[in-house]
N, C-alpha and C positions, 0 to 999 in steps of 0.2 A: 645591805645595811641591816644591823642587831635592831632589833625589836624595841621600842623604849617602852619602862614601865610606868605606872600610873603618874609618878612623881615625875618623871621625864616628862611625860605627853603633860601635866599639865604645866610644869614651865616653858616648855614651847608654845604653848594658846597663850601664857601670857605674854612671852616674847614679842609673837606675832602682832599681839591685840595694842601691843605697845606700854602694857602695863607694869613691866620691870623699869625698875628705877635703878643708876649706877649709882654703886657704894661710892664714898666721900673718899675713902681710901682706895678706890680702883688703880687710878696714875701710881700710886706708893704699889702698890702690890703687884700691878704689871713690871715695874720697875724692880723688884725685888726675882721677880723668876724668873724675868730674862736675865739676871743676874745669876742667875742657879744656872738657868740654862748654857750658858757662855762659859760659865765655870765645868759643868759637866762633859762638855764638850770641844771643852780645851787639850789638845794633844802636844803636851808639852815630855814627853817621858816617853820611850822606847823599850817595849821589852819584845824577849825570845822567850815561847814555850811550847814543849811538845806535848804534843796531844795524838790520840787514837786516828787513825783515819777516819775509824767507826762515829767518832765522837766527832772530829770534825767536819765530816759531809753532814752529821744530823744538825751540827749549827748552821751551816751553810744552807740547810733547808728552808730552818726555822727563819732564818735572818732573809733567804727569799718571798717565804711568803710573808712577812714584814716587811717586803719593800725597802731592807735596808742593807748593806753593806757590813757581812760577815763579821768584822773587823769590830766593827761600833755594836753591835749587838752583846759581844765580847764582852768589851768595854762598861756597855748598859749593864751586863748581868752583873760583872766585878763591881761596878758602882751599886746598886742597889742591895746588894749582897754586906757593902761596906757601912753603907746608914741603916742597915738592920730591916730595910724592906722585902728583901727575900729570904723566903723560909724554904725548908723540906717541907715538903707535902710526908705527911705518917698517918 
């Protein structure tokens, strides 16, 4: 388990202590990213692409020690890559 930093460990004591309160809009906003979710991970489109061997055993790596299936990982990077969340590291 990663480390959690100050801000982390003290929303956990309050978690714990019971001292968090739900937002008024919780229901709206869990309702909203399961809606992202289902959308993101909706496999409605088929494609073919060749790729390096090189290049795809090192996805195949990455998407094992993520615990997740090659394929969707793929998937993940092209989607976040399309809403401008992923960059080149320079």
């Amino acid at each position: 388990m990663n480390k959690l930093d100050t801000e982390e460990r003290e929303i956990r004591e309050a978690f714990e202590k019971g001292k968090l309160k739900r937002s008024k809009k919780a229901a709206e906003t869990q309702k909203q990213h399961q809606e992202y979710a289902e959308a993101m991970f909706r496999k409605d489109a088929r494609i073919n692409i060749r790729l390096s061997s090189r290049d795809l055993r090192g996805l195949q790596k990455k998407a094992l020690a993520e615990g997740i299936p090659y394929q969707t990982l793929i998937a993940s990077i092209l989607h976040k890559y399309l809403e401008g969340r992923l960059h080149e590291n320079t």
